[in-house]
Steps between C-alpha positions, in 0.01 A plus 500: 500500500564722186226716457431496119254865464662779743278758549645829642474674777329827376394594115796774513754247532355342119696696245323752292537258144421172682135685637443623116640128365277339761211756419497417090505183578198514675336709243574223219379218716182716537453559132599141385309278765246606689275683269533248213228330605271765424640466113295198483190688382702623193538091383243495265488255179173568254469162368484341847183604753584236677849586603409864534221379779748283696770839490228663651406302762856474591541858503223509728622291747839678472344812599389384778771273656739791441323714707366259786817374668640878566431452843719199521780676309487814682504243800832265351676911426448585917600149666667336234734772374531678130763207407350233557123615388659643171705150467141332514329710248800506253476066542104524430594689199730246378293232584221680305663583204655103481143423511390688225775378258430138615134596407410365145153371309585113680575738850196764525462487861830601569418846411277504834824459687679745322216740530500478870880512593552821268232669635599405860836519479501843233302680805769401736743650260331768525422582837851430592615728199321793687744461811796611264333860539668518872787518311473860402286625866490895338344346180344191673143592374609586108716158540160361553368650220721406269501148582077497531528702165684258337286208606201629238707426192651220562168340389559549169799245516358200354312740179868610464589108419201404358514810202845349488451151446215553230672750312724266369347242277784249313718760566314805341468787725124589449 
């Protein structure tokens, strides 16, 4: 049976531009989906309370199911392998974002879903974005770094697209 992932033998054997490709890589999947969901505080509309209590709330819950299953991921990264725990969170992120653009005023509960499989599967992004620091094993702990550092902004995804979308207004740029 063809194996369809071959993993080699040591981490000197990976070609110095295949560990950086594989490296940026991990730092964009960090940036774009796993701290996203911590943009949701920055969704605010003045005219609507309502809507602005129900982003909370979701943002609450968010907060905490991304942090409560680390066990399990840290768990799925030692017996189940990088591949396939990073396969999982990358399909909980798709899954997620479907949700959210199935989510309209008729579909309100969807966002639940969507709130729940970003936040799970961004964290196993994540996690499994920190084991690209072995790449590098003289730089393993600024590898780290980097890829923790660049966790923090990635929260300010969604008030990137949101000052985007409202700034233009029947095709004025405000």
């Amino acid at each position: 049976m063809a194996c369809l992932c071959h993993q080699p033998e040591t981490l000197d054997s990976i070609p110095r531009p295949q560990q950086w490709f594989v490296f940026v890589i991990g730092m964009l999947e960090t940036m774009l989906w796993s701290g996203v969901i911590f943009g949701w505080a920055s969704l605010t509309y003045p005219s609507c309370s309502a809507q602005d209590e129900r982003f909370a709330l979701l943002y609450t819950v968010a907060c905490v199911v991304y942090t409560t299953p680390g066990i399990l991921v840290g768990y799925g990264l030692h017996h189940l392998g990088l591949a396939f725990t990073r396969v999982m969170g990358g399909f909980m992120v798709c899954c997620g974002f479907l949700l959210l653009s199935l989510t309209s005023a008729a579909t309100p509960d969807y966002l639940w879903g969507a709130i729940i499989l970003l936040s799970v599967g961004g964290n196993t992004m994540r996690m499994g974005g920190l084991q690209f620091a072995n790449l590098f094993p003289s730089a393993r702990n600024t590898a780290m770094a980097i890829i923790s550092g660049i966790f923090t902004p990635s929260a300010g995804i969604l008030m990137v697209l949101q000052v985007n979308t409202n700034c233009f207004d029947g095709g004025k740029v405000c």
